[in-house]
PDB file of N, CA, C and O in Angstrom, chain B, residues numbered from 101:
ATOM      1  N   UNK B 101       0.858  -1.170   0.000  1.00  0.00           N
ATOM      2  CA  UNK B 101       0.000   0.000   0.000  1.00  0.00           C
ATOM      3  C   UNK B 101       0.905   1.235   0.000  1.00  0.00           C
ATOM      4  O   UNK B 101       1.485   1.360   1.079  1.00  0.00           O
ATOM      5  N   UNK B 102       1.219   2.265  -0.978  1.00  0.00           N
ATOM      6  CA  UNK B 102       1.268   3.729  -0.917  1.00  0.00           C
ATOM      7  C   UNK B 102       1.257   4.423  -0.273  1.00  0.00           C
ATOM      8  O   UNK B 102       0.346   4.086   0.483  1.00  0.00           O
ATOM      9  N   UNK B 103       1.736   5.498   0.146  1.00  0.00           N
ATOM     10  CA  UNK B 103       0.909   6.622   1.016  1.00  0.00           C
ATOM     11  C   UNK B 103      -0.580   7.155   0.605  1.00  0.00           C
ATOM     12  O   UNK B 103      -1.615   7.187   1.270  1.00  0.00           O
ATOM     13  N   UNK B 104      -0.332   7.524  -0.616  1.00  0.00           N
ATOM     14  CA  UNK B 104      -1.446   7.838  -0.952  1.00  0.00           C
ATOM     15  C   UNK B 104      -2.718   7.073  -0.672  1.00  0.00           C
ATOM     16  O   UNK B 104      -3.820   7.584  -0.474  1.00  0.00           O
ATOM     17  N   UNK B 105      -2.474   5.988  -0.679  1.00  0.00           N
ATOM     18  CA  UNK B 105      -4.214   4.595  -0.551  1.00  0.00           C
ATOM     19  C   UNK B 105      -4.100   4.706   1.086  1.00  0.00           C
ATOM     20  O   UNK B 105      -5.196   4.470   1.593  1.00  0.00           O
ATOM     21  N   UNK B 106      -2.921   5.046   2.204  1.00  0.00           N
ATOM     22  CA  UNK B 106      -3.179   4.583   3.399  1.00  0.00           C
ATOM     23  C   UNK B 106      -4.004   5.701   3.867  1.00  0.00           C
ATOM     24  O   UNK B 106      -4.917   5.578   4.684  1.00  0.00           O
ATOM     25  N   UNK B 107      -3.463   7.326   3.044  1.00  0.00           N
ATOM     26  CA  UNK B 107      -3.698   8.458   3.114  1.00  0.00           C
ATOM     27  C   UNK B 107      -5.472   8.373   3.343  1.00  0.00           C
ATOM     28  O   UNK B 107      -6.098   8.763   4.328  1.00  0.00           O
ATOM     29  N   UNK B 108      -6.088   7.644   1.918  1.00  0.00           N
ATOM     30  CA  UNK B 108      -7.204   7.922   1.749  1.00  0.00           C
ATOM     31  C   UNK B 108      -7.875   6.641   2.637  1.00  0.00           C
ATOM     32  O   UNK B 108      -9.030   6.911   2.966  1.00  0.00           O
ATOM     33  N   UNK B 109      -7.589   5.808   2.927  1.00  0.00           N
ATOM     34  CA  UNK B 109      -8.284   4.440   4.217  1.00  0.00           C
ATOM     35  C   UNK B 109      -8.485   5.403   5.098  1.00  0.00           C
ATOM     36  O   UNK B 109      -9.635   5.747   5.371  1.00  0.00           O
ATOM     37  N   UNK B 110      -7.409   5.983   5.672  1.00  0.00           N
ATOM     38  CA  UNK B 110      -7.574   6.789   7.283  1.00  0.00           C
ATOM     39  C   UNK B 110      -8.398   7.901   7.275  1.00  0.00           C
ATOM     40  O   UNK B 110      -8.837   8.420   8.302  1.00  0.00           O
ATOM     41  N   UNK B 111      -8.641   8.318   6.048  1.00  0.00           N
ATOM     42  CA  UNK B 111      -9.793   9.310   5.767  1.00  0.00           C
ATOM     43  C   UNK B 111     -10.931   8.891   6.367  1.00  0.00           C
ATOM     44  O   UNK B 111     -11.492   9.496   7.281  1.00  0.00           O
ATOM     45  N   UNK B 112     -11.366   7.654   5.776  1.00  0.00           N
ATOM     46  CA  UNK B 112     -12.571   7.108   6.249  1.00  0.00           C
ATOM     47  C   UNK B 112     -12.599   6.903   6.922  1.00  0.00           C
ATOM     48  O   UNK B 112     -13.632   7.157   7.543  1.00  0.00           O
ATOM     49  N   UNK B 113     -11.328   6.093   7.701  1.00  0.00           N
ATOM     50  CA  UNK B 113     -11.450   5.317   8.857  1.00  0.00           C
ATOM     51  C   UNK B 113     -11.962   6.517  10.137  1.00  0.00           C
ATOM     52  O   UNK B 113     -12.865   6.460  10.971  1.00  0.00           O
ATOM     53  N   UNK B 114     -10.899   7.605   9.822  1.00  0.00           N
ATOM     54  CA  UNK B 114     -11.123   8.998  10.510  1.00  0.00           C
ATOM     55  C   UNK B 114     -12.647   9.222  10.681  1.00  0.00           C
ATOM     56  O   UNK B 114     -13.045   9.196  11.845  1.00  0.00           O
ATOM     57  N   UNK B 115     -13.533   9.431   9.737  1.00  0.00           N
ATOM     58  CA  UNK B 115     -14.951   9.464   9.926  1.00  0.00           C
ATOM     59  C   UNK B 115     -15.530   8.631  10.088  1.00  0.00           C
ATOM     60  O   UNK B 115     -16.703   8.985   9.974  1.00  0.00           O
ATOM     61  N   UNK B 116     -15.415   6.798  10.490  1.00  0.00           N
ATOM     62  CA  UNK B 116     -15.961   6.205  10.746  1.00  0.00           C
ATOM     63  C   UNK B 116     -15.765   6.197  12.811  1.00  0.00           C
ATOM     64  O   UNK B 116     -16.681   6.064  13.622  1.00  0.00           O
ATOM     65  N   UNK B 117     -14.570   6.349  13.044  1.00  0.00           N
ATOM     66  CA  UNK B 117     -14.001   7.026  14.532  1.00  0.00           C
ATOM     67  C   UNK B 117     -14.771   8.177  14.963  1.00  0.00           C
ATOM     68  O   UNK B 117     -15.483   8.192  15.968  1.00  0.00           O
ATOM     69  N   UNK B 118     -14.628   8.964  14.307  1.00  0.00           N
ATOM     70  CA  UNK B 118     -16.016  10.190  14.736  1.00  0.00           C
ATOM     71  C   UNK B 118     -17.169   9.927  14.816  1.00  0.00           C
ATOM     72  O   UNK B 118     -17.815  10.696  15.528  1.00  0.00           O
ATOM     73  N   UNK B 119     -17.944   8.755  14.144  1.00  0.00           N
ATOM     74  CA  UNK B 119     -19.359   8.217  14.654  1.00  0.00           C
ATOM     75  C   UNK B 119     -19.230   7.604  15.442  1.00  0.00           C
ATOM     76  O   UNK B 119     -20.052   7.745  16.347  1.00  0.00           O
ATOM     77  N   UNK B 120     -18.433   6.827  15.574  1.00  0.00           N
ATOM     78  CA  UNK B 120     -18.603   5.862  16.276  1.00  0.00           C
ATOM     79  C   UNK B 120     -18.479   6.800  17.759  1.00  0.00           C
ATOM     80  O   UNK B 120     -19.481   6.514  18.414  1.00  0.00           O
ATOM     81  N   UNK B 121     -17.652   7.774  18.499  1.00  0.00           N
ATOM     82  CA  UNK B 121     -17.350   8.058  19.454  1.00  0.00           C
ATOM     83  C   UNK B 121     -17.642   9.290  19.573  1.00  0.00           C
ATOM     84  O   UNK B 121     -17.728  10.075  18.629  1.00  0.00           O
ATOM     85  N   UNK B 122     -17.862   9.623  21.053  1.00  0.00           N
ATOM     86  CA  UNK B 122     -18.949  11.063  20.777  1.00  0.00           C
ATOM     87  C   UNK B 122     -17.607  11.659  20.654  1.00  0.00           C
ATOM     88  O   UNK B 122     -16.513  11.107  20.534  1.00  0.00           O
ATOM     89  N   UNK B 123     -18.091  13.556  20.740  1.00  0.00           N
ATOM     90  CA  UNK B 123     -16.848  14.319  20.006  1.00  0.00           C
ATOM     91  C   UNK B 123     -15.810  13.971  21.032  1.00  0.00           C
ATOM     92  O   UNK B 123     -14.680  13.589  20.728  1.00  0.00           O
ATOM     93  N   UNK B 124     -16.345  14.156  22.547  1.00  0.00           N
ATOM     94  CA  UNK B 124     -15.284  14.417  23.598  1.00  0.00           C
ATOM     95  C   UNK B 124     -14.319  13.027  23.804  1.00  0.00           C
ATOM     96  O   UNK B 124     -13.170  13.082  24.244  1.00  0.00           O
ATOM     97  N   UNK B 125     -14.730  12.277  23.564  1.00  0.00           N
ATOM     98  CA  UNK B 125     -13.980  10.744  23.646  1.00  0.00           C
ATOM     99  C   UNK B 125     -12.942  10.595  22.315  1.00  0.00           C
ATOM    100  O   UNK B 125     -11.849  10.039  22.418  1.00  0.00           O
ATOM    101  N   UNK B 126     -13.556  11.298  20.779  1.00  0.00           N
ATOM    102  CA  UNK B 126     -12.523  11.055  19.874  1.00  0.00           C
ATOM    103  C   UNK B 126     -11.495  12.192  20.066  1.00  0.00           C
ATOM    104  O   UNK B 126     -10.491  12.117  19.357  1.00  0.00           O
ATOM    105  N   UNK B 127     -11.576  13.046  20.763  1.00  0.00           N
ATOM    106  CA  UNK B 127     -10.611  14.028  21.004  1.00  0.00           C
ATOM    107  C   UNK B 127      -9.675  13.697  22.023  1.00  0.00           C
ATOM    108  O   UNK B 127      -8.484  13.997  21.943  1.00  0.00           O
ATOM    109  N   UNK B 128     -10.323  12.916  23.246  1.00  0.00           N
ATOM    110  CA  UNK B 128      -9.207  12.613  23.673  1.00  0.00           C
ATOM    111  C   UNK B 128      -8.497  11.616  23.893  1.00  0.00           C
ATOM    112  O   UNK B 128      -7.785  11.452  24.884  1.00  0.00           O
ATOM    113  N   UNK B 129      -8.676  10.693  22.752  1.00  0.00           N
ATOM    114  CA  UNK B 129      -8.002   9.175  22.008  1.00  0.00           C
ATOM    115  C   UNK B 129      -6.988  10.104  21.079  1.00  0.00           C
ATOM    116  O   UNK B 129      -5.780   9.867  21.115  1.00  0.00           O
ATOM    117  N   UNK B 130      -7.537  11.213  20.209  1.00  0.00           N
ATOM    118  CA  UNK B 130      -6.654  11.990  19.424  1.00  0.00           C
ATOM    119  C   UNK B 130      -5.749  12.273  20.063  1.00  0.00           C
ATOM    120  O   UNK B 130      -4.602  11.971  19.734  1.00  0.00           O
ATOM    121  N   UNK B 131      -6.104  13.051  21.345  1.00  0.00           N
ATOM    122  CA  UNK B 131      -5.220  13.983  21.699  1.00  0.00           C
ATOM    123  C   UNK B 131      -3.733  12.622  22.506  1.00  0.00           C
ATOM    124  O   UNK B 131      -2.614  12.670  21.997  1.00  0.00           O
ATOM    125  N   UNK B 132      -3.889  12.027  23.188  1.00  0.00           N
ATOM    126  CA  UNK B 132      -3.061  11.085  23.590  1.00  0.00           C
ATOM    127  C   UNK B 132      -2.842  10.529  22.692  1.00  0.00           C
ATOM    128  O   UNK B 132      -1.990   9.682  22.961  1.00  0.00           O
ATOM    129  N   UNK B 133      -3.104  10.498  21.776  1.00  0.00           N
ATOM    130  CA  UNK B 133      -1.889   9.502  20.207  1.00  0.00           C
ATOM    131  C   UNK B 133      -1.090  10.742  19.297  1.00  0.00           C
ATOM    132  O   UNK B 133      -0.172  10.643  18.482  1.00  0.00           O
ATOM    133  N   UNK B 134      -1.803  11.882  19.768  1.00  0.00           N
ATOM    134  CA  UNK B 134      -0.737  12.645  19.418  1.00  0.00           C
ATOM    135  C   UNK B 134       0.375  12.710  20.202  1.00  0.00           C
ATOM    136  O   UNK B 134       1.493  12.597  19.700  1.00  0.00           O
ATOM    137  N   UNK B 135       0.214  12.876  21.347  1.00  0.00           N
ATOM    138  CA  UNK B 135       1.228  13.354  23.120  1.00  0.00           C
ATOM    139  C   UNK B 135       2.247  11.977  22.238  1.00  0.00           C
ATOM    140  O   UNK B 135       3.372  12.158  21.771  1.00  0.00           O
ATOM    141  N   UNK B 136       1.414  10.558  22.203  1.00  0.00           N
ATOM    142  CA  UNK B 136       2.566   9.417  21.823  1.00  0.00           C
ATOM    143  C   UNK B 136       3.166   9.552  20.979  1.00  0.00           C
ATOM    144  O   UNK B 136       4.372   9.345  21.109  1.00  0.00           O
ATOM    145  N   UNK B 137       2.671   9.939  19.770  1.00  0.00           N
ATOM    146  CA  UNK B 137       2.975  10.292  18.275  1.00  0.00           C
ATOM    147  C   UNK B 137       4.466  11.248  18.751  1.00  0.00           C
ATOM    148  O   UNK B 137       5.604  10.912  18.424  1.00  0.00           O
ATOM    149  N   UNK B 138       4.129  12.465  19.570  1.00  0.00           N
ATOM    150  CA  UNK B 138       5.289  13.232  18.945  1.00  0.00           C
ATOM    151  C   UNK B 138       6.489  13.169  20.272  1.00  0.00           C
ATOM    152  O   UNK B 138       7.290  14.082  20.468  1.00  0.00           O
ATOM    153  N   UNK B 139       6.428  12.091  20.984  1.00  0.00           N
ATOM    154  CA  UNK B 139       7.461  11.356  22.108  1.00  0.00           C
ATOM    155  C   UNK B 139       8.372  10.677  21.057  1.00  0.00           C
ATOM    156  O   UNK B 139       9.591  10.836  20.999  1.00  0.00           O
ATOM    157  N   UNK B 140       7.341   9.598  19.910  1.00  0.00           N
ATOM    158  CA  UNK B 140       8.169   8.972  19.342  1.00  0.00           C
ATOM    159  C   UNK B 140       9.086  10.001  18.232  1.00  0.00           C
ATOM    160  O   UNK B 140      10.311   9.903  18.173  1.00  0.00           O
ATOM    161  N   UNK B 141       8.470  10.780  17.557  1.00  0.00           N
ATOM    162  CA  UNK B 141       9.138  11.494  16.558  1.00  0.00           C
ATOM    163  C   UNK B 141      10.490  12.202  17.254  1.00  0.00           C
ATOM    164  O   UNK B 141      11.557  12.405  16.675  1.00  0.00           O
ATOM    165  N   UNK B 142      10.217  12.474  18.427  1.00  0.00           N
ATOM    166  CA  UNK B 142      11.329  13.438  19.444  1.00  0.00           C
ATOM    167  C   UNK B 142      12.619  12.393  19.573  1.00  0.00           C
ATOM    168  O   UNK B 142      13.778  12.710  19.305  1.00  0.00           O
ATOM    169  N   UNK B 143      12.236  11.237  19.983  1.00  0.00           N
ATOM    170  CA  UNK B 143      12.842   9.925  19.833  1.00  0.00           C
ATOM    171  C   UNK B 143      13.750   9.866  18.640  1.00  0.00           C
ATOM    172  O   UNK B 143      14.923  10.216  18.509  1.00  0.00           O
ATOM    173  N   UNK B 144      12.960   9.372  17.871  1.00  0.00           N
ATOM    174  CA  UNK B 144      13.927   9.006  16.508  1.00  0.00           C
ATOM    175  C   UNK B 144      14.185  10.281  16.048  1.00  0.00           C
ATOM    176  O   UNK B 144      14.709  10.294  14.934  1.00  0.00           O
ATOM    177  N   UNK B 145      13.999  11.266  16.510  1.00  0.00           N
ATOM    178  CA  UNK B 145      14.485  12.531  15.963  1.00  0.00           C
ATOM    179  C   UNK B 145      14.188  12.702  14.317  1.00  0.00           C
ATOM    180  O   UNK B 145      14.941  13.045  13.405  1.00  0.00           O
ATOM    181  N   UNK B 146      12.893  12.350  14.325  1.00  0.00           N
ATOM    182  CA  UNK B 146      11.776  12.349  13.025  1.00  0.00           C
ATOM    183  C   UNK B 146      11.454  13.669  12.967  1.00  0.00           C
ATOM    184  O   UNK B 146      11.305  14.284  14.023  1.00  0.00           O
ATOM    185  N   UNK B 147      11.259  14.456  11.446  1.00  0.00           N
ATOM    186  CA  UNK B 147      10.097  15.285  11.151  1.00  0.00           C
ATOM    187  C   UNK B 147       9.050  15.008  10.193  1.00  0.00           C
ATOM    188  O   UNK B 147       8.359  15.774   9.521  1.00  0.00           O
ATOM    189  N   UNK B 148       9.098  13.114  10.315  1.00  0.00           N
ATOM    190  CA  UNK B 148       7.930  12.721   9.198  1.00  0.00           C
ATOM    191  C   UNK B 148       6.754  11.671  10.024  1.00  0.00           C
ATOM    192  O   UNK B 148       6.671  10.451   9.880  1.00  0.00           O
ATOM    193  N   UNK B 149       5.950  12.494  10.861  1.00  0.00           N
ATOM    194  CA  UNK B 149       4.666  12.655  11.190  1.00  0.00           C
ATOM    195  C   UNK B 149       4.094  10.874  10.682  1.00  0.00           C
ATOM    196  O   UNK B 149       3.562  10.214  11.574  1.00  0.00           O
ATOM    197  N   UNK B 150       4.263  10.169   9.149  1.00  0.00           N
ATOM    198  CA  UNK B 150       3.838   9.490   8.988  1.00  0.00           C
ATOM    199  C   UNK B 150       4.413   8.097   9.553  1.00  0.00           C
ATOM    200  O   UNK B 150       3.968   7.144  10.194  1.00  0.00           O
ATOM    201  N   UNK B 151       5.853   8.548   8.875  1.00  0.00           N
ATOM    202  CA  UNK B 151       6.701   7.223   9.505  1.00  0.00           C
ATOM    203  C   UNK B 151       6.699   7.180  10.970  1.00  0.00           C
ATOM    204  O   UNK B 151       6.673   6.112  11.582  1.00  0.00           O
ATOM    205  N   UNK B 152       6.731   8.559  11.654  1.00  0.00           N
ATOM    206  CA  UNK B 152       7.010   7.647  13.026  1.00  0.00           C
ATOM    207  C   UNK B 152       5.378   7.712  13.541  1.00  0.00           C
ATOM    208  O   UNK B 152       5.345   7.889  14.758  1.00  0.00           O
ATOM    209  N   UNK B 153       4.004   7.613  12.924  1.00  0.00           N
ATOM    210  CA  UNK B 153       3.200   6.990  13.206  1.00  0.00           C
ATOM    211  C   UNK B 153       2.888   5.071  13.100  1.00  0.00           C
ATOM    212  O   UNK B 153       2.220   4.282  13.768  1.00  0.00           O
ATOM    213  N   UNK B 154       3.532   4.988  12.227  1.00  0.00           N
ATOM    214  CA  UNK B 154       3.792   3.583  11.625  1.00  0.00           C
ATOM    215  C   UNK B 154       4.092   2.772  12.177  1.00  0.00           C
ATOM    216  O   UNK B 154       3.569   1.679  12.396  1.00  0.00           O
ATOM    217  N   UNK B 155       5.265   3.355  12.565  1.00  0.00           N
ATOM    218  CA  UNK B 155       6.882   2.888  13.895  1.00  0.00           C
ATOM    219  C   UNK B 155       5.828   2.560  15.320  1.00  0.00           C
ATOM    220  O   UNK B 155       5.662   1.549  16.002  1.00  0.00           O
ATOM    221  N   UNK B 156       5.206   4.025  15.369  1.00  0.00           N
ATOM    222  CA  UNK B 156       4.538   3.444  17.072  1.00  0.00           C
ATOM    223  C   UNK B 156       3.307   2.736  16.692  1.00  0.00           C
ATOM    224  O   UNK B 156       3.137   2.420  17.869  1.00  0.00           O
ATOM    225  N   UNK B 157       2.485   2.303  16.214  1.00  0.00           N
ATOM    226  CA  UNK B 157       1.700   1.645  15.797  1.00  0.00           C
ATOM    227  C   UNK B 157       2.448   0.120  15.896  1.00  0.00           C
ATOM    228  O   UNK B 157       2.259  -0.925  16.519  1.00  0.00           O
ATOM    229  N   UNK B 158       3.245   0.550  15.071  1.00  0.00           N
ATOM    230  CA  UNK B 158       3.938  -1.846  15.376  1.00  0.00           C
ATOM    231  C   UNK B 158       4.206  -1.837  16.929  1.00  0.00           C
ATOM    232  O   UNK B 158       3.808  -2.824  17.549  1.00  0.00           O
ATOM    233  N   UNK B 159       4.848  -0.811  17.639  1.00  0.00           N
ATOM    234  CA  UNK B 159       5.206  -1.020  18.929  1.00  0.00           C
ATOM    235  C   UNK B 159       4.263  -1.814  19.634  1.00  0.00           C
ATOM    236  O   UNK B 159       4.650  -2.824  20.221  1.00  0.00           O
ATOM    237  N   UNK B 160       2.822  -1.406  19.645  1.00  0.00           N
ATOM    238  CA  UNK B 160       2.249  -1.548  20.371  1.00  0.00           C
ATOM    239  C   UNK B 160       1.982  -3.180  20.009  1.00  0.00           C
ATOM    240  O   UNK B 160       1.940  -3.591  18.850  1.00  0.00           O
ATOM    241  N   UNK B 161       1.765  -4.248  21.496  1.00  0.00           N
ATOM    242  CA  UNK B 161       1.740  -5.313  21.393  1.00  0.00           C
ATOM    243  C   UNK B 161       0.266  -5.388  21.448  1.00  0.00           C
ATOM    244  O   UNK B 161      -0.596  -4.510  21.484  1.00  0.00           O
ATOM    245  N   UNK B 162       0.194  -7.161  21.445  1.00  0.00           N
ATOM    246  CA  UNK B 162      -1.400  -7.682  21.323  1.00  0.00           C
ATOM    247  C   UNK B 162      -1.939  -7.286  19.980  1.00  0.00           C
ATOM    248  O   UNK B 162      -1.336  -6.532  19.217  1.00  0.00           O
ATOM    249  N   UNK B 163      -3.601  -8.063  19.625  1.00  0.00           N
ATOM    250  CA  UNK B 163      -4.270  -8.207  18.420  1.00  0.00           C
ATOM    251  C   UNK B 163      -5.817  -7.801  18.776  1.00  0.00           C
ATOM    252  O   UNK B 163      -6.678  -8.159  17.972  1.00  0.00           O
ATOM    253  N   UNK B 164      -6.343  -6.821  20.342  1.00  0.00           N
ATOM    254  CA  UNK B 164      -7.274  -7.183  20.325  1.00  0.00           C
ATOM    255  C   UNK B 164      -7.991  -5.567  19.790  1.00  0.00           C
ATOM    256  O   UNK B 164      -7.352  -4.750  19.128  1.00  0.00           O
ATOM    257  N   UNK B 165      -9.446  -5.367  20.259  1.00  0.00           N
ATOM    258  CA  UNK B 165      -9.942  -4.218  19.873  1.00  0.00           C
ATOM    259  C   UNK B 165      -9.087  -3.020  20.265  1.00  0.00           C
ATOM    260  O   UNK B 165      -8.466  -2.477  19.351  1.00  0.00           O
ATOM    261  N   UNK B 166      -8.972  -2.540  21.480  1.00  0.00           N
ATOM    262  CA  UNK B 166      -8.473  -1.729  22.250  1.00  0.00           C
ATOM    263  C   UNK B 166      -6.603  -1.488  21.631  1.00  0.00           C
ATOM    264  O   UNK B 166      -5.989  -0.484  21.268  1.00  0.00           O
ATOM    265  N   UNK B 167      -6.290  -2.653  21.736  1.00  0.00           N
ATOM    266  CA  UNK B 167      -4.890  -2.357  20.258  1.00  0.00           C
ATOM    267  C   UNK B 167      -4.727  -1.397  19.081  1.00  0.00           C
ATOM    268  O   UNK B 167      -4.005  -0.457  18.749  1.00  0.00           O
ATOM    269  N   UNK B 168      -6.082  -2.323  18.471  1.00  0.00           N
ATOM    270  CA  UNK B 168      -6.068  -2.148  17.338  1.00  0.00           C
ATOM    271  C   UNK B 168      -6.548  -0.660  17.101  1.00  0.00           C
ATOM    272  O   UNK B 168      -6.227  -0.010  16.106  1.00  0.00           O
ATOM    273  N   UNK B 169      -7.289  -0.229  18.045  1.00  0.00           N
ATOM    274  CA  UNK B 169      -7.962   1.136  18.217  1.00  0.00           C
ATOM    275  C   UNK B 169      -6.753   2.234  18.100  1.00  0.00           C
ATOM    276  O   UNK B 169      -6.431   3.111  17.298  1.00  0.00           O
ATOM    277  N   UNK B 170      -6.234   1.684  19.399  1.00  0.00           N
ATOM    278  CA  UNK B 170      -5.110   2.657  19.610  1.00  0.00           C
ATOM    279  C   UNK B 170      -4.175   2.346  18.507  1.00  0.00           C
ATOM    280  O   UNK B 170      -3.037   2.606  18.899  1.00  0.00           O
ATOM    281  N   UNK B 171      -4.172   1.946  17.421  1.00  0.00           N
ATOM    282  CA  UNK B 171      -3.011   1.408  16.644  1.00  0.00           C
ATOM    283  C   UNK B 171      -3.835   3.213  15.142  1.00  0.00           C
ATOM    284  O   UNK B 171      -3.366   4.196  14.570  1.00  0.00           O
ATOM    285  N   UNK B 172      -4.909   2.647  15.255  1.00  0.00           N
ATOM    286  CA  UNK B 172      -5.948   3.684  14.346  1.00  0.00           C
ATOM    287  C   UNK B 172      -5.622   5.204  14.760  1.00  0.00           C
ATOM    288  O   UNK B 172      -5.194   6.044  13.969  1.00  0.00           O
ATOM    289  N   UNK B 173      -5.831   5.378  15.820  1.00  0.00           N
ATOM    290  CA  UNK B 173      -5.564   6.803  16.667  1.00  0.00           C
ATOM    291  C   UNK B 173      -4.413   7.318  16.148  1.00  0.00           C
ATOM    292  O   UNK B 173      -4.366   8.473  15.727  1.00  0.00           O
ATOM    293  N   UNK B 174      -3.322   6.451  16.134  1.00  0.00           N
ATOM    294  CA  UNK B 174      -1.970   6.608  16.117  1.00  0.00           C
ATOM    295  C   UNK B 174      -1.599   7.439  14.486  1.00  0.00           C
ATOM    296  O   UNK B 174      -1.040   8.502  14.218  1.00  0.00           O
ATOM    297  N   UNK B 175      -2.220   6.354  13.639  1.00  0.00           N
ATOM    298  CA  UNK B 175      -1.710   6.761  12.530  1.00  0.00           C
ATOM    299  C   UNK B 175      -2.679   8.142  11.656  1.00  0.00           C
ATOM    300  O   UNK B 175      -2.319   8.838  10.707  1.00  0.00           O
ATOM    301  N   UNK B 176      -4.039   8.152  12.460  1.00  0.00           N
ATOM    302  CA  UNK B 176      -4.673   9.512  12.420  1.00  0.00           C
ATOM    303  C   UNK B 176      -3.884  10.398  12.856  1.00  0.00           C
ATOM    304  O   UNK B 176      -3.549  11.166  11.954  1.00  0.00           O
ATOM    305  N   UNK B 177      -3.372  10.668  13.986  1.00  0.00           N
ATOM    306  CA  UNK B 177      -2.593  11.562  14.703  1.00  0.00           C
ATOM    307  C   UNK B 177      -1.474  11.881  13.197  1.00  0.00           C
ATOM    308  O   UNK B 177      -1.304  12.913  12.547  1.00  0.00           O
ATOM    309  N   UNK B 178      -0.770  10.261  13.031  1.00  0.00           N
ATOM    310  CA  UNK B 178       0.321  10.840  12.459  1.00  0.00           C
ATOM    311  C   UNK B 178      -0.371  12.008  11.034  1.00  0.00           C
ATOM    312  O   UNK B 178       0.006  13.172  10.895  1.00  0.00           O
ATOM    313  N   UNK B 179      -1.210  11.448  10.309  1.00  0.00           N
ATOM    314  CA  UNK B 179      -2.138  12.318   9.172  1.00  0.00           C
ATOM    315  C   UNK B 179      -2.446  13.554   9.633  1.00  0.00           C
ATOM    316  O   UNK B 179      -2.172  14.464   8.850  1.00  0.00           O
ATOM    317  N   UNK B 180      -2.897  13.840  10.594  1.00  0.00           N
ATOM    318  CA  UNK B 180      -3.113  14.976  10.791  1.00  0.00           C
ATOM    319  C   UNK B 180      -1.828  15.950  11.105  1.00  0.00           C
ATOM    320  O   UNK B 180      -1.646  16.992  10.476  1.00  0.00           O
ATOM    321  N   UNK B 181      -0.667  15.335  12.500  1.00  0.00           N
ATOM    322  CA  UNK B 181       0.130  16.140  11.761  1.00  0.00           C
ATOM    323  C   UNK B 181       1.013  16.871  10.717  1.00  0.00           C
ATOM    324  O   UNK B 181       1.495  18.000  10.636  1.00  0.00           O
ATOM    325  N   UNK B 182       1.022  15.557   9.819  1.00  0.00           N
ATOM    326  CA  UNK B 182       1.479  16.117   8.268  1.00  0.00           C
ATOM    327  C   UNK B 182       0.602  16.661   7.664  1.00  0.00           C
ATOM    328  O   UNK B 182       1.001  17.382   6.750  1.00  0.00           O
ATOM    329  N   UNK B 183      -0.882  16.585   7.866  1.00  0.00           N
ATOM    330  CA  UNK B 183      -1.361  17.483   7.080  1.00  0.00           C
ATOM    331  C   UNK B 183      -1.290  19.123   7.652  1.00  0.00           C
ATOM    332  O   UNK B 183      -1.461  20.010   6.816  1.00  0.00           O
ATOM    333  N   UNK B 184      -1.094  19.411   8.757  1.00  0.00           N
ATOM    334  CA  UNK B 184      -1.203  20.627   9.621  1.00  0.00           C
ATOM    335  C   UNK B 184       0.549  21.083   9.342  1.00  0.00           C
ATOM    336  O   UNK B 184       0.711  22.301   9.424  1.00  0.00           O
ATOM    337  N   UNK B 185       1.610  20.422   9.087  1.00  0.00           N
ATOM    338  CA  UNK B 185       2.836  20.842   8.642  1.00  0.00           C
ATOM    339  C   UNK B 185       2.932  21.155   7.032  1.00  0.00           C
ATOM    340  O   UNK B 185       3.498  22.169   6.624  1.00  0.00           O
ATOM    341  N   UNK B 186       2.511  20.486   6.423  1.00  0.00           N
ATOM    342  CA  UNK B 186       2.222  21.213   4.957  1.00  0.00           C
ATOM    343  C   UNK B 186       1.222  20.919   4.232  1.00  0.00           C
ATOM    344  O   UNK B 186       0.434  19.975   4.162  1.00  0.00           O
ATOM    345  N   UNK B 187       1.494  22.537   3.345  1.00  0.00           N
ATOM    346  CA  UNK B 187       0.795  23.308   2.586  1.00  0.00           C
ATOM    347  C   UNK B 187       0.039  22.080   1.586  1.00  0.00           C
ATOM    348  O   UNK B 187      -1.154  22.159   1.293  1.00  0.00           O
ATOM    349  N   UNK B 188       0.796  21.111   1.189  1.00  0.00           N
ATOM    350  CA  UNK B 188       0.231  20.146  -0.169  1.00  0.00           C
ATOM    351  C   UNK B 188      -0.550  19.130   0.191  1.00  0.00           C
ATOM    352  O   UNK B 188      -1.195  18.429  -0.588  1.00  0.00           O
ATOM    353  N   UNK B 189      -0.500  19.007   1.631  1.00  0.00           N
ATOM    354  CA  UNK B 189      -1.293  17.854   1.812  1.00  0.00           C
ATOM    355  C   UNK B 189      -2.691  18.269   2.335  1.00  0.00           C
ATOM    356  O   UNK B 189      -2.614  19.001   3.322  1.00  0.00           O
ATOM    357  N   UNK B 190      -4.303  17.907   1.809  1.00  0.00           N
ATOM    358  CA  UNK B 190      -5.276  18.443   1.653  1.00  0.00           C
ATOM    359  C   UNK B 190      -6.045  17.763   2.059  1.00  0.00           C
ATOM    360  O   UNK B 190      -5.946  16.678   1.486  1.00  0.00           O
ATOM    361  N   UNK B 191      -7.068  17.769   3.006  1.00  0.00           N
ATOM    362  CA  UNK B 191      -8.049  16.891   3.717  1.00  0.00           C
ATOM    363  C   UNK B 191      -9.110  16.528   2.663  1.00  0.00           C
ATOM    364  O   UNK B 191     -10.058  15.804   2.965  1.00  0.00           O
TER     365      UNK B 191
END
């Protein structure tokens, strides 16, 4: 898979996360996969938002919902901060 095809999955996936969870609960699943998101980037001394969403996403162990959730969060976080760092990338 591309960036571009993972780009456009997490789109949806992104609005299927917003129904599913009222606003205040997807904000603050967001907001803590960002806090993780940019520990890891500080870490590997990343400024690519996607890869080190990727990176912490495998970290995380286990296969079950609550994983896999937080595995989703993660790589939203990472999308959103590349899209909020540049100009070309367009919701």
């Amino acid at each position: 898979m591309n960036v571009i095809q993972m780009a456009a999955k997490l789109y949806t996936r992104r609005e299927e996360l917003q129904a599913v969870f009222s606003d205040d609960v997807y904000s603050e699943h967001l907001q803590a996969a960002t806090k993780a998101l940019t520990r890891v980037m500080e870490a590997e001394r990343s400024d690519n938002p996607i890869y080190s969403a990727i990176t912490a996403a495998k970290m995380i162990q286990g296969k079950g919902v609550r994983e896999d959730t937080a595995r989703q969060f993660l790589l939203i976080a990472g999308l959103e901060l590349a899209e909020a760092s540049s100009p070309n990338v367009a919701a």
